[in-house]
N, C-alpha and C positions, 0 to 999 in steps of 0.2 A: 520576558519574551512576548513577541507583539501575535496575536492567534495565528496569522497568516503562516510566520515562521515555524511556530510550533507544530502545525500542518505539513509544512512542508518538511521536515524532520521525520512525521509521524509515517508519511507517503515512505519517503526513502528508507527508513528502515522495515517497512512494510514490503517493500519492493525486496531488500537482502533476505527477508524472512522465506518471502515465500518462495523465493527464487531455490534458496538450501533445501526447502522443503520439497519443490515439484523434482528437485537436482536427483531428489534420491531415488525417487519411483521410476524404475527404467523405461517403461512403456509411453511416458512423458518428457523424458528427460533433454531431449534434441527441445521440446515449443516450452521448456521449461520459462526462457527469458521473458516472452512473448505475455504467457499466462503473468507470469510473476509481474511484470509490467502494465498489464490492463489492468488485473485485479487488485495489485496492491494502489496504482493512482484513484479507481473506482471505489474501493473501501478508503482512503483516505479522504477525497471528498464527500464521503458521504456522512461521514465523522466531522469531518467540519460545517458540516451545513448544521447537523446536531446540534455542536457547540454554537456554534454563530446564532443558529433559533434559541437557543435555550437561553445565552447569557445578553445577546444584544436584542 
């Protein structure tokens, strides 16, 4: 698998993660999608910037 892909794998199930996660805290639960969506693309990229410095 070429990094780019593995990224983008890494983001989407980042996104389902945290999506279950914010789903359960009722006080969040409605901007659940929202949060789940910035944060999980935001720590995916930032994970790959990691890899991308570290191995190219």
């Amino acid at each position: 698998m070429t990094k780019t892909l593995l990224v983008l794998i890494l983001m989407a199930v980042l996104v389902f993660v945290l999506n279950f996660v914010f789903g359960m805290i009722p006080m969040i639960a409605g901007y659940s999608l929202p949060l789940a969506l910035f944060l999980g693309i935001s720590l995916g990229f930032y994970i790959y910037t990691l890899i991308d410095n570290r191995i190219g």
